[in-house]
C-alpha positions in Angstrom: 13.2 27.6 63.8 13.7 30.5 66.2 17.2 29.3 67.1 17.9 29.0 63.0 16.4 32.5 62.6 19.0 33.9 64.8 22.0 31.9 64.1 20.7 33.3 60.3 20.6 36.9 61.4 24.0 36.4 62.9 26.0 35.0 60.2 28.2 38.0 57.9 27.3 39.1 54.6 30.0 36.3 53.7 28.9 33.9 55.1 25.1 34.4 54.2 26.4 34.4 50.2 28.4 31.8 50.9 25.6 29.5 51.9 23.1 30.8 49.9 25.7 30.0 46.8 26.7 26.8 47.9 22.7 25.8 47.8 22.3 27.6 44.5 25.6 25.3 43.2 24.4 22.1 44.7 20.8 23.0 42.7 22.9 23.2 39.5 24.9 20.4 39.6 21.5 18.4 40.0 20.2 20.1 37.1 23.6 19.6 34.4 23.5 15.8 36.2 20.3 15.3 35.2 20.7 17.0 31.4 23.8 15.3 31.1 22.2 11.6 31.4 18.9 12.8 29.8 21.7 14.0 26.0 23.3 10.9 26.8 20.1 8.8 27.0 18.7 10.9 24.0 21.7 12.2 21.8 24.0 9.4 22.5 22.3 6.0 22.3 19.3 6.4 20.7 20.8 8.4 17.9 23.4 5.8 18.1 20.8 3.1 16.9 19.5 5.6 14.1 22.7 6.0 12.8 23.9 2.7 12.7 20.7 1.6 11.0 20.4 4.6 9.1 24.6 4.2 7.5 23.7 0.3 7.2 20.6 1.5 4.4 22.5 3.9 2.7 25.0 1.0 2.2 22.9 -1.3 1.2 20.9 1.3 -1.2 24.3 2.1 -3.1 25.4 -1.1 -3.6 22.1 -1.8 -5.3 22.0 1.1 -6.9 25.9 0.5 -8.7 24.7 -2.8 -9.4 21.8 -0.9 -11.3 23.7 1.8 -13.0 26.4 -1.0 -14.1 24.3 -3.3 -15.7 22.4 -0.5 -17.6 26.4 1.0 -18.7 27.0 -2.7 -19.8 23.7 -2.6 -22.0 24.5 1.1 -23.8 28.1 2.4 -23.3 27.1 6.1 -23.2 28.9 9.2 -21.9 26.2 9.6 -20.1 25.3 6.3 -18.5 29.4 6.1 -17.6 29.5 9.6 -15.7 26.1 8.4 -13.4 27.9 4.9 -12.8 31.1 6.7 -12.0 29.9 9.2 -9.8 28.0 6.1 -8.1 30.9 4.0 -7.7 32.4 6.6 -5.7 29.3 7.5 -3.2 29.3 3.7 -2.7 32.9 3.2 -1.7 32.4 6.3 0.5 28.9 4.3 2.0 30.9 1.1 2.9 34.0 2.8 4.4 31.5 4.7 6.6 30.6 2.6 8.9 33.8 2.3 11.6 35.4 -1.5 12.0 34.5 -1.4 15.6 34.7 -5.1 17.5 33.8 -3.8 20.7 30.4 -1.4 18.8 29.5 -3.8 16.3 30.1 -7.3 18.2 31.1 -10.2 16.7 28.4 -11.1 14.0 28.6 -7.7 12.5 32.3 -7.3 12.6 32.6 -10.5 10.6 29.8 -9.3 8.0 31.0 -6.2 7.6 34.6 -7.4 7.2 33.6 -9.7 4.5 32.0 -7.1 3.2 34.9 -4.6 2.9 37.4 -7.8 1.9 34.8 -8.6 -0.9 34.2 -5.0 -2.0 37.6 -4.7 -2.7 38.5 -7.6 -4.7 35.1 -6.7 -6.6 36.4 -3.0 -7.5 39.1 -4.9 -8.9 37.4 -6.9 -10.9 34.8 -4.3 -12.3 37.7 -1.7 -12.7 39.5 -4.4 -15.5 36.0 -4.6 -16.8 35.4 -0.7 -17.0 38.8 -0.5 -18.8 38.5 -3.4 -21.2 41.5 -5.4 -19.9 41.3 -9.5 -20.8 40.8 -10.7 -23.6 37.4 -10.4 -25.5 36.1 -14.1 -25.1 36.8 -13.9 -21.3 34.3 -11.0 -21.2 31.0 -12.6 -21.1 32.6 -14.8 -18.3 33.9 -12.0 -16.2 30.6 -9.9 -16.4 29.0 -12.8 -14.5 31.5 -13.1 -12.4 31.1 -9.1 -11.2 27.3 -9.5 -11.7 27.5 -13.1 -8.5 30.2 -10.7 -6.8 27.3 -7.7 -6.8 24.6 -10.1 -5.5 27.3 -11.3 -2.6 27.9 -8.4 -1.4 24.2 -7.1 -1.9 23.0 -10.2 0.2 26.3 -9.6 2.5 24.9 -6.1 3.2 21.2 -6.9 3.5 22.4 -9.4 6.2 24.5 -6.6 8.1 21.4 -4.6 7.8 19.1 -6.9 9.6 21.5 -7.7 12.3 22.4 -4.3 13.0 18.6 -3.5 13.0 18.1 -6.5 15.7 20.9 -5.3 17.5 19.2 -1.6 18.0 15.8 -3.0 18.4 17.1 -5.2 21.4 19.3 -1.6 22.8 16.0 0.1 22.3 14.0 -2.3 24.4 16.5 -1.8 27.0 16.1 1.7 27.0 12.1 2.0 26.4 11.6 1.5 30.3 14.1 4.3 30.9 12.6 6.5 27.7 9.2 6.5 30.0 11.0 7.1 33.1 12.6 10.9 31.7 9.4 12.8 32.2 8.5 11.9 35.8 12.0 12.4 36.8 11.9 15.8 34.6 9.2 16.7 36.5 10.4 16.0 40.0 14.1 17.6 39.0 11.5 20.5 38.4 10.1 20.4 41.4 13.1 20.1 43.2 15.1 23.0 41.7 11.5 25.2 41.8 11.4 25.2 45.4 14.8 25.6 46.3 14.8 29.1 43.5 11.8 29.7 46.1 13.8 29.2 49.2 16.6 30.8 47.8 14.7 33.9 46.6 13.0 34.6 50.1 15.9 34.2 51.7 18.3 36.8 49.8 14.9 38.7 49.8 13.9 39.0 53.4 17.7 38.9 54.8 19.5 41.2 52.2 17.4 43.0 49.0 15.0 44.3 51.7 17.6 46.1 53.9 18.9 47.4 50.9 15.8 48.7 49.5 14.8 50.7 52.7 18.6 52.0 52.2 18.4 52.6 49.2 15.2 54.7 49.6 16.6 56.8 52.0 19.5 57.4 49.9 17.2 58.8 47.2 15.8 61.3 49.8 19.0 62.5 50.2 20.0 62.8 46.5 16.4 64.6 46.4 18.6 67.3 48.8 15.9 66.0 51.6 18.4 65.5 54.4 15.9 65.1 57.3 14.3 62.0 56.5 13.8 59.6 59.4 16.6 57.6 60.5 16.8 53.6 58.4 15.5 51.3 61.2 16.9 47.6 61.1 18.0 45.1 63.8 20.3 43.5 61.5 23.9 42.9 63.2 25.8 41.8 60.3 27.5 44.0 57.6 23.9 45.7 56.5 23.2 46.8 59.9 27.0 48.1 60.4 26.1 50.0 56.8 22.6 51.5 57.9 24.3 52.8 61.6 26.6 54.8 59.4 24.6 55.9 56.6 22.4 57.5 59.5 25.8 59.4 61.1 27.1 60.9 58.0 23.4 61.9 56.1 23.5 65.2 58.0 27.4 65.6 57.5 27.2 65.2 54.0 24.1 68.1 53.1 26.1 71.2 52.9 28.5 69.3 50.4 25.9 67.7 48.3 25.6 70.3 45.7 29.1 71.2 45.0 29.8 67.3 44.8 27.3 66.7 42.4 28.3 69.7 40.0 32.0 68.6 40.2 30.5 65.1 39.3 28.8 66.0 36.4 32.0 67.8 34.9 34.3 65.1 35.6 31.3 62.4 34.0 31.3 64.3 31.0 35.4 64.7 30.5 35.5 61.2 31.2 32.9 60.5 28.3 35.0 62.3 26.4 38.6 60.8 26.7 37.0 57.2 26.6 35.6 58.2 22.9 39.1 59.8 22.0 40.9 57.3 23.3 38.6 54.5 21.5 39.3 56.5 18.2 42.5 56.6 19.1 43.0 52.6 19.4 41.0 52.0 16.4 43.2 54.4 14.2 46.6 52.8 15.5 45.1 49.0 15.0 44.4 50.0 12.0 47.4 51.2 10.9 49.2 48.4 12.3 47.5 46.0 10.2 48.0 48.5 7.2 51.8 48.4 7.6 51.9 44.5 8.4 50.1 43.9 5.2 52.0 46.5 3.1 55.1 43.6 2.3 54.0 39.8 1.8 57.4 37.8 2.9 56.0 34.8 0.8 55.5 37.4 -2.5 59.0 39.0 -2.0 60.9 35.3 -1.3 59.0 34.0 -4.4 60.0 37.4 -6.4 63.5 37.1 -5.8 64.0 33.7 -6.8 62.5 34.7 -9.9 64.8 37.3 -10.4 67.8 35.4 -9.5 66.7 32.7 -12.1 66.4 35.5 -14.2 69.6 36.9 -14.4 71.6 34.2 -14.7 69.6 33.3 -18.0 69.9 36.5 -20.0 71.9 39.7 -19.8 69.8 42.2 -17.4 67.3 43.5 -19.3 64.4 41.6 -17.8 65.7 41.8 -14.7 66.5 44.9 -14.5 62.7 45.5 -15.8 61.3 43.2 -12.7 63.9 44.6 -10.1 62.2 48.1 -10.9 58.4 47.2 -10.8 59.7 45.4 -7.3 61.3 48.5 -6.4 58.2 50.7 -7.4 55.7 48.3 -4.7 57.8 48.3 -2.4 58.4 52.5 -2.4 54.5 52.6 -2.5 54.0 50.6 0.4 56.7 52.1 2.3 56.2 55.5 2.0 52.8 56.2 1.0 50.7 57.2 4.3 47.3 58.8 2.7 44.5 56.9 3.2 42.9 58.0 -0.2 45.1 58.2 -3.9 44.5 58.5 -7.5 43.5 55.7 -9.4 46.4 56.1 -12.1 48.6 55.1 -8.9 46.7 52.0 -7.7 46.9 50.7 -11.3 50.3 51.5 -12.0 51.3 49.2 -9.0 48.7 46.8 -9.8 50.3 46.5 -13.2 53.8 46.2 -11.7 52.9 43.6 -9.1 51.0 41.7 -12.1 54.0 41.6 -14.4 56.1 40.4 -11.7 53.9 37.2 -10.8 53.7 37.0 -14.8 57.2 36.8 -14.7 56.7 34.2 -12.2 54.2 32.3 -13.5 54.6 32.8 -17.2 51.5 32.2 -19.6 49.8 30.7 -16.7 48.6 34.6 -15.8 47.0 36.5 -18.0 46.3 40.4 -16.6 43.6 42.7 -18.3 42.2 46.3 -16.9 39.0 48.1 -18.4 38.7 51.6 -16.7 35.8 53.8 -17.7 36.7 56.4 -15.2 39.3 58.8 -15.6 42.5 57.2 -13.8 44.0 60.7 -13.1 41.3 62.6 -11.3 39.0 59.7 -9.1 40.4 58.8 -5.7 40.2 55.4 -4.3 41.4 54.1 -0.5 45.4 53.4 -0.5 46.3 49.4 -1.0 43.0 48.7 -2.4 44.2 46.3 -5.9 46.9 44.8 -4.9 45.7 42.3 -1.8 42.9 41.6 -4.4 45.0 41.1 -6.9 47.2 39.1 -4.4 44.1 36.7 -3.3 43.5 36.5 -7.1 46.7 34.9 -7.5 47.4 33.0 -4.4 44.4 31.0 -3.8 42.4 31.6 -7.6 45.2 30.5 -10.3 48.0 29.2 -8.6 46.5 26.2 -7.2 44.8 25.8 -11.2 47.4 23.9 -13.7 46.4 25.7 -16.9 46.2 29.0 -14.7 44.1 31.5 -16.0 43.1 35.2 -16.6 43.0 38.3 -14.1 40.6 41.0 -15.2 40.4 44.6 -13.3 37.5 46.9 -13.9 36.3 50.2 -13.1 33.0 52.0 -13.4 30.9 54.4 -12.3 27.5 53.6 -10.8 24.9 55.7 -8.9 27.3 57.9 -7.6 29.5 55.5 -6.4 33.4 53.8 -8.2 32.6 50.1 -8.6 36.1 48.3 -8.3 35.7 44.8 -9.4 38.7 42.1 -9.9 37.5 39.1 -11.6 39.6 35.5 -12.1 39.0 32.5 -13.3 40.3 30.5 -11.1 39.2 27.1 -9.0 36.7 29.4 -7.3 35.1 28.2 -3.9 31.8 26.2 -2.9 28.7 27.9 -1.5 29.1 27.3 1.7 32.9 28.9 1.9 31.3 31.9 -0.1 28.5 32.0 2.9 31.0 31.5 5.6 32.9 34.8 4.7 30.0 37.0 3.7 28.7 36.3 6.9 31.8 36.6 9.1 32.0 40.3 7.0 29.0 41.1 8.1 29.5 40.3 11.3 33.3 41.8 11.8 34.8 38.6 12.3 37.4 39.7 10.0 40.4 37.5 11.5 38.0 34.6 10.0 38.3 36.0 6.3 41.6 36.4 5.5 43.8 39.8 6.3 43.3 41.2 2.5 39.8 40.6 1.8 38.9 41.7 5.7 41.3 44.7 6.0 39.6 46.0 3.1 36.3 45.8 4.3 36.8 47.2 7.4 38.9 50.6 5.7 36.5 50.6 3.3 33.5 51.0 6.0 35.5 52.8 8.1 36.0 55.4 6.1 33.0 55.8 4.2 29.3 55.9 5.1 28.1 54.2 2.2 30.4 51.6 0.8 30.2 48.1 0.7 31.9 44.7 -1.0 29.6 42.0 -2.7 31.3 38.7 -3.7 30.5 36.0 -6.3 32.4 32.8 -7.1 31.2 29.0 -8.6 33.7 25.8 -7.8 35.8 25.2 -10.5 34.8 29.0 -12.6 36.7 31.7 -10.6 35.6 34.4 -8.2 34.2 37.9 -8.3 34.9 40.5 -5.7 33.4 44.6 -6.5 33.9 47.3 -3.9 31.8 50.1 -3.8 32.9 53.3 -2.5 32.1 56.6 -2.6 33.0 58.6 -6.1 35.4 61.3 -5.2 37.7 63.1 -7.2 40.7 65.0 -7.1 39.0 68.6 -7.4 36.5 67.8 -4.5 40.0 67.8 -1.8 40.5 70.7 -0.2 43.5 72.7 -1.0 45.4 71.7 1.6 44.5 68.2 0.8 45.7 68.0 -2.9 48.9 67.1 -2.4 48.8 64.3 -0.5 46.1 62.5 -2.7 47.8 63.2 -5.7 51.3 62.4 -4.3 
């Protein structure tokens, strides 16, 4: 131990980490090993079992449960009774299909149930589909409705059958693993041990040979920046970097006193102007990303080639007069986007571009769009953040009506509420499920705003951004539309300053 000690006390800095981290590696590598095969033993095969057994019942259940719903349709035909077999039939074709065709998982007896099972299933859709539609002729029906009611109770023994083997065939994996099950906590608890002892080791070590040195440095060192320059000397009889470190600190602690105090005043200055610049130059970087994505979103390649095409059509179908209407409300956007810089406008200009953009993808879409605008604010004299209606709009369009055959209806309102312009664009278009409505409220909340769509998220994050209390709320149902209000502050036209007029009303 004494020849250890001093080979120890020898080593470098480097070589001390180096050891010390190789040990603290070889610790965790024991540890992932040993969580690696514990999720295997754990989230791979036993939940492997479960799910097999668990897919094989839900099977099972569905067929009987079509077989159910059938015969009760065949008894009364009502709406009713043929939308809950319908919506059966399909979560029972999704239930067979589930389970994967895998020879080398399932093994032979399985494979062959199960694709006897899927063979059968499919000549029985057949069969129940004629039935469902009234194909044959009407003397053949009784026939064929026993036929489909022997081809459910094939399939229903056919899956009861797959059930028990696949229920054998876990039950035998799970006796294999039982011994291994009670085997996890004594090896958890000797992996424990292990890794306990060595943090032990490990901490001593980097405690006795390194974070004391630098303690008894570092205490001197707060003498000194206490402007105590005649402490005693730091004793150690280290000779690797640390000692080379103390020997120094000792030679220059009496060089450095007369300096101390102009240092530390010319370190406080330049702390401060450093503060500074790294806050300008953060609102400098915000500013210019932002503006970035405001001029990338300002012209929509996709809206423009669409536009054109239109317009092209267009004009070889009538004189000019339409065209020459839709080339104008193009030109109108485009000017807007181009050369408008404020971040705030009036109302009155947001809408006339809203309108122009709207009879454009009218023009596009034809009766498919239908465009309305309620304002109960006065257009001419409330301000509202530049390029606020028309990504809305845009989003409206694009992923609302378009992907709807009859289309549908666009409606824009504004209002005043506590104080604050409500701006809400309503469709009623294919809308979106819960869980995509939850997904982008919370990645708004959060500022994961490449996650949401450039409109919708550059408009939050101007919106906050420039205002201390605005916010955006969001409503939509599958198949109904979508609702999106912003809430901003209400200012007006008179509350600019003078030399501030101009630009908001230009």
């Amino acid at each position: 131990m004494k020849k250890i000690n001093e080979l120890w006390q020898n080593l470098t800095i480097k070589n001390k980490t180096a050891a010390l981290t190789a040990l603290a590696f070889f610790s965790v590598i024991i540890l992932v090993l040993f969580d690696l095969w514990v999720v295997k033993f754990l989230a791979v095969d036993l939940n492997r079992i479960m799910e097999d057994n668990a897919r094989c019942g839900e099977m099972t259940d569905a067929l009987a449960a079509e077989k159910e719903k059938f015969a009760l349709y065949v008894r009364e035909q009502t709406g009713d009774n043929k939308k809950q077999l319908e919506t059966q039939i399909a979560s029972t074709g999704t239930c067979v299909f589930r389970i994967p065709l895998d020879y080398k998982h399932l093994g032979e007896e399985r494979y062959a149930l199960l694709q006897s099972i899927r063979s059968s299933y499919a000549l029985y859709c057949e069969a129940r589909d004629n039935i469902l539609r009234g194909n044959g002729r009407e003397n053949e029906y009784i026939q064929s409705l026993y036929e489909i009611y022997e081809m459910q109770d094939f399939l229903l023994a056919y899956a009861r059958r797959f059930a028990s083997a696949t229920q054998n065939a876990g039950n035998a994996a799970y006796s294999r693993l039982l011994p291994i099950f009670y085997g996890v906590p004594a090896a958890a608890i000797l992996t424990c041990i292990f890794l306990l002892f060595m943090v032990i080791w490990i901490t001593r070590t980097l405690n006795h040979g390194i974070v004391a040195p630098i303690l008894n440095l570092t205490k001197g060192a707060r003498k000194i920046a206490a402007n105590d320059f005649y402490v005693d000397d730091v004793k150690t009889d280290r000779k690797d970097e640390i000692g080379e470190l103390v020997k120094v600190f000792n030679k220059m602690k009496y060089a450095t006193g007369e300096y101390i105090g102009a240092l530390e005043e010319k370190r406080e200055v330049l702390d401060k102007l450093h503060v500074q610049e790294v806050e300008t130059l953060e609102v400098e970087k915000q500013l210019e990303i932002m503006n970035l994505e405001l001029l990338r979103n300002q012209i929509n390649p996709h809206f423009l080639f669409n536009t054109l095409n239109v317009i092209e059509g267009m004009a070889n179908l009538e004189d000019a007069g339409t065209t020459e209407k839709m080339i104008g409300a193009l030109s109108s956007i485009f000017r807007y986007n181009l050369k408008n810089q404020d971040t705030e406008v009036l109302l009155s200009r947001e809408l006339k571009v809203a309108q122009d953009y709207m009879y454009l993808q009218k023009m596009r879409f034809g009766d498919r769009v239908e465009f309305e605008t309620s304002c109960n604010v006065k257009a001419d004299e409330v301000l509202i953040p530049t390029f606020t209606l028309q990504p809305l709009l845009e989003n409206a369009v694009v992923h609302g009506l378009s992907p709807k055959i009859e289309g549908g209806v666009i409606r824009t309102g504004f209002w005043e509420e506590a104080g604050r312009l409500c701006v809400e664009v309503r469709d009623t278009g294919i809308g979106m499920s819960n869980a995509v409505l939850t997904g982008i409220l919370e990645n708004l909340k959060k500022g994961n705003y490449d996650l949401v769509g450039i409109g919708i998220g550059n408009i939050h994050r101007r919106i906050t951004t420039m205002y201390e209390h605005a916010g955006m709320e969001m409503e939509s149902r599958e198949g109904e539309g979508t609702v999106v209000r912003l809430y901003v502050p209400l200012r007006r036209l008179s509350d600019l300053p003078v030399g501030e007029k101009g630009s908001g009303a230009s």
